[in-house]
N, C-alpha and C positions, 0 to 999 in steps of 0.2 A: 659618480654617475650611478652607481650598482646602490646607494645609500637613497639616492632619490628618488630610482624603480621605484623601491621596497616602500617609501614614506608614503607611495602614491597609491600603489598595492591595496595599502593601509585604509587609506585616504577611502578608495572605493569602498573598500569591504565597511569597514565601521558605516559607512553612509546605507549600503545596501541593510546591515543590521539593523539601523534607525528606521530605518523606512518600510524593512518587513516587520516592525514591529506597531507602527502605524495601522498598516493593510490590516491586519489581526482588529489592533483594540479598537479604531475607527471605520472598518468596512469600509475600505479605501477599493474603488471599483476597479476595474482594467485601463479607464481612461484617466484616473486619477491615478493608479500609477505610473504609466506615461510620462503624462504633464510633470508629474515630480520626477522623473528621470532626467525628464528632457532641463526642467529647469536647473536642477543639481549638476548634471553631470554636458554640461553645454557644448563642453570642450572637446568632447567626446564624439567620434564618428556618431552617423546616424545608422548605422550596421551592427555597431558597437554596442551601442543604446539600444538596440531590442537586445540584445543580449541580454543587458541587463534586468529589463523588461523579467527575464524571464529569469533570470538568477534571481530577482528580490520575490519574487512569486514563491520561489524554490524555498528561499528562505522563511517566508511567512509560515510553509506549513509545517516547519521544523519549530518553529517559535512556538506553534499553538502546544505542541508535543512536548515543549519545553516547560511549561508554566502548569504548576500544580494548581489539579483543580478537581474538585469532586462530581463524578461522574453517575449522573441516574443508572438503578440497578436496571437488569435485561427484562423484557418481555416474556412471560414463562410460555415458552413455544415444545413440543412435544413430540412434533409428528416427527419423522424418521423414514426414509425413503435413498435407496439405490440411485443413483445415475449411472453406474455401468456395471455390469455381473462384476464380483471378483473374480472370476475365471478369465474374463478378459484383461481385467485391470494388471492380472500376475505376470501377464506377458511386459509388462513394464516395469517390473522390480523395480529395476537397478535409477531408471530415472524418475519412480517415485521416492526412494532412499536419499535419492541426490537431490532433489528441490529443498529451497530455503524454509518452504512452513513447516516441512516436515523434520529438518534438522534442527529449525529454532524451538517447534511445539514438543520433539525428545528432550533437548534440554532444560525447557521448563517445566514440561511431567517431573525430569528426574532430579530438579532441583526441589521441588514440590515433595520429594520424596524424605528429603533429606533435610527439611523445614519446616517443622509443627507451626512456625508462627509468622506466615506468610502473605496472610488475611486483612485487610481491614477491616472494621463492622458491617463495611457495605456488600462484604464479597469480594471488592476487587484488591490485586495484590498489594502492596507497600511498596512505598520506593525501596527500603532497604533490599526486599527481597528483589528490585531488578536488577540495584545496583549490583547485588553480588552475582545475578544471572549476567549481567550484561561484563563482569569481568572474569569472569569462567568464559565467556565466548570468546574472547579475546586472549585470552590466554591460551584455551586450546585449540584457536583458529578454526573454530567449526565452521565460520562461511568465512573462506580466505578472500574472496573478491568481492564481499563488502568492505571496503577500505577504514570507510567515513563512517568513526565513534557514533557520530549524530545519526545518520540515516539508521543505523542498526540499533539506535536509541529505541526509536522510533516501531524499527519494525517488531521490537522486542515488546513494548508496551501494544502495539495492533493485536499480535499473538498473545499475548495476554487474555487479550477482553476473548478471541478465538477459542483458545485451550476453555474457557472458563465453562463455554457451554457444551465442552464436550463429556463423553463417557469418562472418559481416562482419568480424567480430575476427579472423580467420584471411587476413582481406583487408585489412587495415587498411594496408598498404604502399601498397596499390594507389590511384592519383588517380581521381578522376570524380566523376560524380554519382550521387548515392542513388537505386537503385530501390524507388522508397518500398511498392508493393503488394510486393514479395519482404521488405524492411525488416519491413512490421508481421507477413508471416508468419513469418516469422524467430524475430520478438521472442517473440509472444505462444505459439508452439509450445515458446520454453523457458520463457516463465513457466509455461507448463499440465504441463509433462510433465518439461522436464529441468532444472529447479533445483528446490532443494531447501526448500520453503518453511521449513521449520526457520532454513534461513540468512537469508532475504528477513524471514518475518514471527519473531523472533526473540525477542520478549519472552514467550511460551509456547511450545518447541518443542514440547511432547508435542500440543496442541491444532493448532498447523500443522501437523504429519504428519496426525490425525486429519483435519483442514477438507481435506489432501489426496486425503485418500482417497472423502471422501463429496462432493464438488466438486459432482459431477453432479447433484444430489438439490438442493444450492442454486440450481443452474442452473436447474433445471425448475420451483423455484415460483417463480423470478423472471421465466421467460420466460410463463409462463402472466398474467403480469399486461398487462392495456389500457392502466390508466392510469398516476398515483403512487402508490406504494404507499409504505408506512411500511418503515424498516427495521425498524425493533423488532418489527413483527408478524410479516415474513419470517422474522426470526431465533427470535422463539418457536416458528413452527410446523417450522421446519428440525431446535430443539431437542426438540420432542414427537416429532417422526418417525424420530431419528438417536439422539437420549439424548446429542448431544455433551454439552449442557449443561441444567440446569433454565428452563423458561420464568421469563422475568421477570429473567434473572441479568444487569444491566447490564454487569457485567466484561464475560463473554462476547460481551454485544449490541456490546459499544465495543469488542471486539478483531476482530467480524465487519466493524463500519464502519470503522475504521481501515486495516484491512489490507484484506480481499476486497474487499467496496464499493467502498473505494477506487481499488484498481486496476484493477476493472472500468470507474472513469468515464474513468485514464489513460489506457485502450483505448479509450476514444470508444463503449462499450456501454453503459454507462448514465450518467447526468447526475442530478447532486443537484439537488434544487427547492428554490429558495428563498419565502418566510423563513423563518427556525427561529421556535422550538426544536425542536418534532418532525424530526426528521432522515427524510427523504422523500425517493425519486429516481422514474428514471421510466425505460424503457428508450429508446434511443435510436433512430430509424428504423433507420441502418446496424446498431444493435444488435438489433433484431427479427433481420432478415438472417443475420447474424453466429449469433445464437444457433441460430438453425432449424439451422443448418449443424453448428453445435457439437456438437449434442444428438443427431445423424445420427451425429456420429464419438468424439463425446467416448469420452475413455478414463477409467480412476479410478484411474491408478495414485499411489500415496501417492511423494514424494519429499521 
């Protein structure tokens, strides 16, 4: 019995593999993955089957992450701008120290440090150089509740393209210690304004450019919430107000959590609630902070 779970286990996962690898190379739409859900997996509850819906989604954008491929270099962007004093921001040390960009962006400074030959011709890193980043993270458990080798694949190579337009990387020679409030302004001024989200969130560039440019408008119905809110509610009313996309179009809802959601919570601005399924977050104190400040300077421009 326990032999035929497992075969079946099996059975799913390899089909979910085949089919998020589909979605990638054929632009396989929301209704087309559906349709091959429903016809592959028949057997299957129809409750069960959005699941899936949403697991092969999950999987496409690990696939594009997966497959080597040369990346156009950045936009030479210059300007440099606050979103909140440091004097404010210092009141928050300890949960700027503790967010993911910030613990993943020291380890690749300081692998950077310790690696003349890290480069490709184009500027961006080598695989060799992540693979050895990405087994020092693992090794010294810098983010214990990333579980998943893949996902932290992933967020290892996102921070990549991040670090690259920052100061620090230009100082990477240099010994000392991390000034961590100059660190996250750093970071977070090239995730907003000078990378190119095309490159970071890369399984739909035309929709990254677009989520670039209307940023702001996500920002504002997120900061206006008290408590947890849904993301899928967020995302339908950001899609009725913008036309990015149709209310209710899971692709789109699982490309807004995957990517933006996401690396809103790496910044220590908002935090997912647990248990599922409904996928829910909340904003974070330093992220009330944070956003007031944001939404004072934010800019929209698309990259």
């Amino acid at each position: 019995m326990k032999n035929s779970v497992e075969a079946e286990k099996y059975r799913v996962s390899r089909g979910l593999n085949i089919l998020a690898r589909q979605i990638v190379e054929q632009e396989f739409t929301h209704e087309m993955i559906t349709t091959q859900i429903n016809r592959q997996f028949n057997y299957i509850s129809k409750k069960e089957r959005k699941g899936l819906v949403r697991e092969a989604i999950n999987r496409s954008y690990r696939y594009v992450w997966s497959v080597p491929k040369t990346r156009p270099s950045f936009h030479d962007k210059t300007e440099v701008y606050s979103f909140m004093p440091p004097e404010k921001i210092k009141l928050f040390n300890n949960d700027i120290r503790e967010c993911v960009a910030v613990k993943i962006a020291r380890h690749i400074i300081s692998s950077l440090r310790t690696h003349s030959h890290a480069a490709n011709p184009d500027g961006t890193f080598n695989n060799s150089f992540y693979c050895r980043c990405l087994a020092l993270l693992n090794k010294k458990n810098i983010v214990p509740h990333i579980e998943d080798r893949e996902l932290l694949e992933i967020y290892l190579k996102q921070m990549g393209h991040v670090v690259r337009k920052t100061s620090f990387v230009a100082q990477k020679s240099k010994a000392g210690k991390f000034d961590i409030v100059a660190l996250y302004f750093d970071l977070f001024l090239s995730f907003w304004e000078k990378v190119s989200w095309a490159d970071i969130f890369p399984s739909n560039p035309a929709a990254s450019r677009e989520l670039s440019r209307c940023k702001m408008i996500l920002v504002d119905l997120v900061a206006r919430e008290k408590e947890k809110f849904s993301v899928q509610n967020i995302a339908n009313e950001f899609f009725s107000l913008t036309g990015f996309s149709e209310p209710g179009d899971m692709f789109m809802i699982s490309f807004l959590d995957f990517y933006f959601f996401t690396w809103l919570s790496h910044f220590g601005i908002l935090a997912y609630c647990r248990p599922l399924p409904e996928v829910c977050m909340k904003v974070t104190p330093f992220g009330k902070e944070f956003l007031r400040y944001l939404r004072a300077h934010g800019h929209t421009k698309a990259v």
